[in-house]
C-alpha positions in Angstrom: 0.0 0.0 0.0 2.9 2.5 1.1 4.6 1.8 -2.8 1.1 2.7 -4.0 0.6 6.0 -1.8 4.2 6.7 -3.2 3.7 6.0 -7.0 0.6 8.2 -6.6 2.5 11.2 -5.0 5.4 10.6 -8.1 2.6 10.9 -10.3 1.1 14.2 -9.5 5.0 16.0 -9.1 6.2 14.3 -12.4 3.2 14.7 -14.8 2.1 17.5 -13.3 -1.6 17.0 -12.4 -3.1 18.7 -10.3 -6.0 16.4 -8.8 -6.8 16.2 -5.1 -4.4 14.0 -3.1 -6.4 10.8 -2.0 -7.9 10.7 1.7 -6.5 8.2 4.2 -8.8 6.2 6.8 -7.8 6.2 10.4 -6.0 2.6 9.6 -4.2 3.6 7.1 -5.8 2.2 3.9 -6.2 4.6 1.2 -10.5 4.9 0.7 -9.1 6.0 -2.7 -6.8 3.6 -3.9 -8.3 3.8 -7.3 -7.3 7.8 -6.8 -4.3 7.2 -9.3 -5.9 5.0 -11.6 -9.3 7.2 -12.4 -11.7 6.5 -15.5 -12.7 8.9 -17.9 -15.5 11.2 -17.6 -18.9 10.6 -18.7 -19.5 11.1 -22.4 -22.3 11.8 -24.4 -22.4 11.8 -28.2 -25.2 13.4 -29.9 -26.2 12.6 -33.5 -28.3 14.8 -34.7 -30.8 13.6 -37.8 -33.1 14.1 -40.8 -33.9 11.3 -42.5 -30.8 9.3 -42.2 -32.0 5.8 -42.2 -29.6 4.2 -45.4 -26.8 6.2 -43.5 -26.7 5.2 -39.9 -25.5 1.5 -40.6 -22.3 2.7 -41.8 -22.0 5.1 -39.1 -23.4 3.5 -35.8 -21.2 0.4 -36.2 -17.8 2.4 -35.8 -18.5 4.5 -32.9 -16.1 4.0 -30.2 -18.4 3.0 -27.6 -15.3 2.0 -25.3 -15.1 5.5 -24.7 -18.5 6.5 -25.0 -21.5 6.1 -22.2 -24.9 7.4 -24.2 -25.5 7.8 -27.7 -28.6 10.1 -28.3 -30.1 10.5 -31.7 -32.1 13.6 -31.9 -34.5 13.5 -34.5 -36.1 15.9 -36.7 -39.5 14.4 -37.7 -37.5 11.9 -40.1 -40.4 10.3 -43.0 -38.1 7.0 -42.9 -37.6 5.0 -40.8 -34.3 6.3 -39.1 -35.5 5.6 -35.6 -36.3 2.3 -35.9 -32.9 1.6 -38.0 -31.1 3.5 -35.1 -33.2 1.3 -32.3 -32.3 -1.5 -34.0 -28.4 -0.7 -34.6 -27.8 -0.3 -31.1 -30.5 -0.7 -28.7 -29.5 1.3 -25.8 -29.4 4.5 -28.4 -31.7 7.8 -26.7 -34.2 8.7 -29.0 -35.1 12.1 -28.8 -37.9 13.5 -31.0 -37.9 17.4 -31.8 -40.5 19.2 -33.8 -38.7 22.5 -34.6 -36.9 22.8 -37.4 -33.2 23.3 -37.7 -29.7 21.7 -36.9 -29.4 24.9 -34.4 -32.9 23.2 -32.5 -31.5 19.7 -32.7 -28.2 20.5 -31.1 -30.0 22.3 -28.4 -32.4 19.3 -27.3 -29.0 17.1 -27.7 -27.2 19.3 -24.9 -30.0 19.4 -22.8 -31.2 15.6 -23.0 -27.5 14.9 -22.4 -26.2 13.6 -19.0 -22.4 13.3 -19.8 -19.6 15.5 -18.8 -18.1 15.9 -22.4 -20.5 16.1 -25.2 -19.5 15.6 -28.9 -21.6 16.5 -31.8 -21.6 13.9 -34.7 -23.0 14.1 -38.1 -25.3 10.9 -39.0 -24.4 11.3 -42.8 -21.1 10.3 -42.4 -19.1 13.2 -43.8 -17.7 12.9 -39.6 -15.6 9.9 -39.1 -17.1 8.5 -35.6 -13.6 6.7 -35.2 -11.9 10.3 -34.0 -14.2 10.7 -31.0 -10.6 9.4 -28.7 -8.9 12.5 -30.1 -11.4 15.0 -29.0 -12.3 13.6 -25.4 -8.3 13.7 -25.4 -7.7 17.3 -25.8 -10.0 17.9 -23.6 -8.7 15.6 -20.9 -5.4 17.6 -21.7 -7.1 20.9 -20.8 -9.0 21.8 -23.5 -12.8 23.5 -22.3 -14.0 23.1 -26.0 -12.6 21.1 -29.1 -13.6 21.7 -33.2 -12.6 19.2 -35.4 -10.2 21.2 -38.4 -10.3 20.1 -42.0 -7.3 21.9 -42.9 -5.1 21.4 -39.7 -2.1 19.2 -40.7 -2.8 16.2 -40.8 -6.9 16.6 -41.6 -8.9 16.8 -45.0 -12.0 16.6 -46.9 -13.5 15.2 -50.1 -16.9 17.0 -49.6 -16.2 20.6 -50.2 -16.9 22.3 -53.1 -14.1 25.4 -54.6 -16.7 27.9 -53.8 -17.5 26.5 -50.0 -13.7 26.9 -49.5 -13.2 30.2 -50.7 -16.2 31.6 -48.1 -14.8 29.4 -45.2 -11.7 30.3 -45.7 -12.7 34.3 -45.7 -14.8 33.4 -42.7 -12.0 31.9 -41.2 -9.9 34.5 -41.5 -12.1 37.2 -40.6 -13.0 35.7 -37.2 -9.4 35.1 -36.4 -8.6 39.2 -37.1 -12.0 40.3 -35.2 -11.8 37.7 -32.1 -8.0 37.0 -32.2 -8.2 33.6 -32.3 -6.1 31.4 -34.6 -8.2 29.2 -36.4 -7.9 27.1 -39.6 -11.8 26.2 -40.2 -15.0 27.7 -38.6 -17.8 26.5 -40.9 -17.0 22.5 -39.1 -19.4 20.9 -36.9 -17.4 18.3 -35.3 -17.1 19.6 -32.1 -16.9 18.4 -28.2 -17.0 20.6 -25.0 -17.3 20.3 -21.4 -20.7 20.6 -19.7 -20.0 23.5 -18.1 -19.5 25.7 -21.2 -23.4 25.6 -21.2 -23.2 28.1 -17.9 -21.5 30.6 -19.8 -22.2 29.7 -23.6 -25.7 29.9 -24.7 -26.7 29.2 -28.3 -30.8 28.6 -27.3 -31.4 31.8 -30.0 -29.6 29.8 -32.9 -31.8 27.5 -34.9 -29.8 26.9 -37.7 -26.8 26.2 -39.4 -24.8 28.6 -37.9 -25.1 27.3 -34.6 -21.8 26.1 -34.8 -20.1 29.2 -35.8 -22.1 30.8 -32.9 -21.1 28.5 -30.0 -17.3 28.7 -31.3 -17.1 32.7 -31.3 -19.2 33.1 -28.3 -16.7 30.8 -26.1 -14.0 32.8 -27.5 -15.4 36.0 -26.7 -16.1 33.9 -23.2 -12.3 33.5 -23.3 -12.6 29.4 -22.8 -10.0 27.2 -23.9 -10.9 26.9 -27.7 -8.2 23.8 -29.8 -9.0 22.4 -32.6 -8.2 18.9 -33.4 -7.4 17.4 -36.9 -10.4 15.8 -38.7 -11.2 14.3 -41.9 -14.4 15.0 -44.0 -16.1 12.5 -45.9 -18.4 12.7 -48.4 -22.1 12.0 -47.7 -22.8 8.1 -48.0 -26.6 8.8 -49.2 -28.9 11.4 -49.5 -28.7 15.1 -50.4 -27.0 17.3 -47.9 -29.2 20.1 -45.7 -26.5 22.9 -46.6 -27.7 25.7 -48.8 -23.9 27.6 -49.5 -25.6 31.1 -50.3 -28.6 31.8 -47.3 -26.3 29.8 -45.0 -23.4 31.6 -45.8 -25.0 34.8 -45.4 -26.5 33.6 -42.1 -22.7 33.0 -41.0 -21.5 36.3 -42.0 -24.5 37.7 -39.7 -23.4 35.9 -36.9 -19.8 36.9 -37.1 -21.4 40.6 -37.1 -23.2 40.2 -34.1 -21.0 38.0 -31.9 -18.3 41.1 -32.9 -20.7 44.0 -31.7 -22.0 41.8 -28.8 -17.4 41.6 -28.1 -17.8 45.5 -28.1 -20.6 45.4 -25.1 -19.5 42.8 -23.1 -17.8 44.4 -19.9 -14.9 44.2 -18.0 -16.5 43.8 -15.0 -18.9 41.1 -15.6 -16.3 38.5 -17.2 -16.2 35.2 -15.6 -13.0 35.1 -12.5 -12.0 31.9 -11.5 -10.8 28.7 -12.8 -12.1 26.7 -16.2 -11.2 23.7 -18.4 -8.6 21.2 -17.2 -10.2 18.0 -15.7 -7.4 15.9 -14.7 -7.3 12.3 -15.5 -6.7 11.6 -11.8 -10.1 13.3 -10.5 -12.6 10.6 -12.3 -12.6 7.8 -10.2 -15.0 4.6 -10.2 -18.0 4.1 -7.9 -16.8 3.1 -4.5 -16.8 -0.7 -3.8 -16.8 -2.6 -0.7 -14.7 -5.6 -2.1 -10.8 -5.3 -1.6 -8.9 -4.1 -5.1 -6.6 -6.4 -5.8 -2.9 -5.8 -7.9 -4.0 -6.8 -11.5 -7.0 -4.4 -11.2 -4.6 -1.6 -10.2 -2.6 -2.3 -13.1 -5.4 -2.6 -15.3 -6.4 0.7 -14.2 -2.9 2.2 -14.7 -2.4 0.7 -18.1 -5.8 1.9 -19.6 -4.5 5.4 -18.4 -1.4 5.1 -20.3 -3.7 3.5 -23.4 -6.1 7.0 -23.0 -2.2 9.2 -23.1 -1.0 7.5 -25.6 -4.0 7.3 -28.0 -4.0 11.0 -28.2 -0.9 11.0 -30.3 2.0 12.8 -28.4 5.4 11.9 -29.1 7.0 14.5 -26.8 9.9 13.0 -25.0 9.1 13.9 -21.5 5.2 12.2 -21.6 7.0 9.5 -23.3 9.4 9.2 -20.7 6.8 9.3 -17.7 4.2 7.1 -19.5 7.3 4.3 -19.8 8.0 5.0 -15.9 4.2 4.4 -15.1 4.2 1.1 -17.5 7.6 -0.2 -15.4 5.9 0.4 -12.3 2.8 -1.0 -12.8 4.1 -4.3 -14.6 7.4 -4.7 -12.3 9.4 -4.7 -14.7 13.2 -3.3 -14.4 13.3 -1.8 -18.0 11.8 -1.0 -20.7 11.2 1.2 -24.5 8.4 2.8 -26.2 8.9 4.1 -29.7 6.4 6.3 -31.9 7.0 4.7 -35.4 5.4 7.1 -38.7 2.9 5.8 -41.6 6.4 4.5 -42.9 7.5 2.5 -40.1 10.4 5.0 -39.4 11.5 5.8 -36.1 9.7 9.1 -35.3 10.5 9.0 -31.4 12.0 7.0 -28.7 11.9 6.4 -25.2 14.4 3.7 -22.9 14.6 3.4 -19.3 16.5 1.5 -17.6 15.6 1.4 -13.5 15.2 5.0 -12.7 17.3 6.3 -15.8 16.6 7.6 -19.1 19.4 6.0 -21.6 20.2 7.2 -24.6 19.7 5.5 -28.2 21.0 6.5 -31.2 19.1 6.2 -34.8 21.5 3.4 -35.9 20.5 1.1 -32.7 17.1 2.1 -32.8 17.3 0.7 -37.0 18.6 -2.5 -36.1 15.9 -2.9 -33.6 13.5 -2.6 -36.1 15.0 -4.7 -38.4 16.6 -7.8 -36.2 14.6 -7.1 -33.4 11.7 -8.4 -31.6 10.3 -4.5 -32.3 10.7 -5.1 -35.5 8.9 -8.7 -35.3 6.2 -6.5 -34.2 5.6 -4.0 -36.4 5.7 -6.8 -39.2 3.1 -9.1 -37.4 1.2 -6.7 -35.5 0.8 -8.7 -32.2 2.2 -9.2 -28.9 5.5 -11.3 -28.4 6.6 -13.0 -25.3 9.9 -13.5 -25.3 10.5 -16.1 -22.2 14.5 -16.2 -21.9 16.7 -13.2 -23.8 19.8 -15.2 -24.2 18.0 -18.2 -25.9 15.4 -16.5 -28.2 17.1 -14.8 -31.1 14.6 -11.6 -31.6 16.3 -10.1 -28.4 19.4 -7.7 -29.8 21.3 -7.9 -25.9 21.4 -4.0 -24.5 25.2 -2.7 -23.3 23.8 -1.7 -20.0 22.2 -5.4 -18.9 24.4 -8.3 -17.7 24.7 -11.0 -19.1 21.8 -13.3 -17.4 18.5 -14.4 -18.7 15.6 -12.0 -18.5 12.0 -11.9 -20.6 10.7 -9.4 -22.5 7.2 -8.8 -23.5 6.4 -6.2 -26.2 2.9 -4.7 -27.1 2.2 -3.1 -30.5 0.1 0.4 -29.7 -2.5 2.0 -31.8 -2.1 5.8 -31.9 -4.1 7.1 -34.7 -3.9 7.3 -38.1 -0.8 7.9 -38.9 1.4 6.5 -35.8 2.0 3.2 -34.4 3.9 2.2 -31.6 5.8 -0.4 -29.5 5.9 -1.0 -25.7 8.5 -3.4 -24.6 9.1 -4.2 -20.6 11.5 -6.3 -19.2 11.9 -8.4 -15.9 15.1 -9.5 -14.3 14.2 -13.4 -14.5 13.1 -15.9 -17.2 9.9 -16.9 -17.6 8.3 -14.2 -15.7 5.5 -12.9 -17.4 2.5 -14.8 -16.2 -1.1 -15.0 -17.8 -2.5 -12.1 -16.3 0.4 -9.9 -17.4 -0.2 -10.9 -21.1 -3.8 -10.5 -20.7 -3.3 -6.9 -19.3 -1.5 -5.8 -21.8 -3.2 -7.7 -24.8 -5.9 -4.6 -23.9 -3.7 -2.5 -25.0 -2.2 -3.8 -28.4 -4.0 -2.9 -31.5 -5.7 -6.5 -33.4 -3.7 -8.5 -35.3 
């Protein structure tokens, strides 16, 4: 318990969270063990729909729900049968049934029927890839109080905008960014996720249509909220015509933009919000409490679904590398260990090695014959988990200068990151054969499918 207690305290000073330290009984038993190891908030997803019934097969199917608590389909007075396909897709959907009209009025009743912490807005026509939902619960997890999805960050895209439709997003764009002073790439997007308690200060019950999203993005900058955006990819439509109309929707944009402007001019000094917003930590969402004693694996568990949740968010920076790797070493008691971030080529994009309580340095030459003789090479090939039971007998192990010569195992995990990135864990303990099938289970929840 006292290594536990300690772990946690290393935690908060290395990462730099800033969660509440856990309270102690009077004997000495943490009544929040599970305080290091906390879930993720609550999330709602909203889909928002208008006759979507050929589209939401190849849409509901691919929602994350891992990560996801409530689905609620909010529907427009469909003449399908959209609600029944949607019932039938996944039975525990909400159904929510609104009779004005409007994407602005849809929204709304999604926000308000919502019981999550984070809410996300989805499109049911597929032009929103339901797969990128991790990336925008993990910005905001990383301190973000409201995420928009970017077709033209780097890394994003779409095949579903016409020359014209970029031209006026792109002067949209641009205009918001000189008037607000934010720094943008795409307005006109409504992929979007935001903490619940933007609601208390962002209030987009007077916006009906279209340019509801346009509203609730300017009005929580002129709020001064943590506004990122996130990479995101557009498809085209799977069926149907699309609701936009490029002309009276544009114009209804540039309106807003007006008014959210003049309504900058008014808004005083004294009145803004003081206080703090936005960063949850990952080590305030705990569990329900439970009677029953926690035992080690589920700890670990815990732990290395928190490293999954950091890691899935894409960061290569050395130092989260570096601490994730510590965590991993810790919770698996193991004596060393690597991570490295490989590119859509398989290159080396970062690294990470620890040895004990010491970072050691590779170069790019070590780190190529790893992935070429390697057992993290053997990895990346057969994307899968190997077990490798004694280092001196099995030939995928290249032996490291800093570890005597004795027999150790070795267990490395491939890691999906997102798109583009893939990476390897690889943990070692002292003596052969030491990897049990708990250990292999643990971590087989985090490797991507073979």
């Amino acid at each position: 318990m006292d290594q536990i207690i300690k772990l946690q305290n290393q935690l908060a000073q290395d990462a730099n969270f800033t969660g509440r330290s856990a309270m102690h009984n009077e004997e000495g038993t943490n009544s929040g063990v599970f305080s290091l190891y906390r879930q993720r908030p609550r999330v709602s997803v909203i889909i928002p729909t208008l006759n979507e019934a050929k589209n939401l097969p190849l849409v509901l199917p691919y929602l994350p729900m891992a990560w996801i608590d409530e689905v609620i389909l909010v529907d427009g007075r469909s003449t399908d049968n959209t609600v029944e396909v949607a019932q039938t897709l996944l039975p525990s959907i909400i159904v929510v049934m609104e009779k004005k009209k409007g994407k602005g009025a849809a929204m709304n009743a999604g926000y308000h029927a919502a019981t999550g912490e984070i809410l996300i807005v989805v499109d049911a026509d597929g032009s929103n890839d339901p797969r990128e939902i991790p990336r925008f619960i993990q910005a905001l997890m990383m301190g973000a109080d409201m995420v928009k999805g970017s077709r033209f960050a780097h890394g994003a895209g779409t095949t579903d905008m016409p020359f014209i439709r970029q031209l006026g997003n792109g002067f949209f764009t641009i205009s918001c960014n000189l008037l607000f002073g934010t720094h943008w790439t795409d307005l006109c997007y409504g992929y979007h996720a935001f903490w619940r308690h933007c609601l208390e200060v962002v209030d987009v019950s007077d916006t009906p249509g279209f340019e509801i999203d346009t509203a609730l993005y300017l009005r929580a900058a002129r709020e001064q909220l943590h506004v990122t955006e996130v990479p995101s990819f557009e498809g085209y439509r799977f069926f149907g015509v699309g609701k936009l109309q490029t002309i009276p929707d544009g114009w209804r944009v540039l309106k807003t933009i007006v008014r959210e402007r003049l309504k900058k001019y008014r808004t005083a000094e004294e009145n803004r919000y003081l206080g703090f917003r936005g960063l949850k930590p990952l080590l305030e969402y705990a569990p329900s409490p439970r009677e029953l004693p926690i035992t080690a694996p589920e700890i670990n568990m815990q732990l290395l679904r928190t490293i999954g949740m950091i890691l899935s968010a894409g960061y290569s920076l050395n130092d989260l590398m570096t601490q994730v790797l510590h965590l991993s070493l810790q919770a698996m008691n193991a004596i060393s260990g690597s991570l490295l971030i490989l590119d859509e080529k398989g290159e080396v994009a970062d690294s990470c090695i620890v040895y004990g309580d010491k970072k050691v340095k590779s170069s790019e030459k070590s780190m190529s014959e790893v992935l070429e003789q390697g057992v993290a090479g053997w990895v990346l090939r057969n994307r899968k988990l190997a077990l490798i039971a004694n280092t001196n007998e099995d030939p995928r192990w290249l032996p490291r200068t800093w570890e005597q010569d004795m027999p150790r195992s070795a267990i490395a995990v491939p890691l999906a990151l997102n798109d583009s990135r893939f990476g390897i864990l690889t943990l070692v303990r002292p003596q052969q054969n030491s990897f049990t099938l708990d250990d292999i289970k643990m971590l087989e929840s985090l490797a991507i499918p073979a």
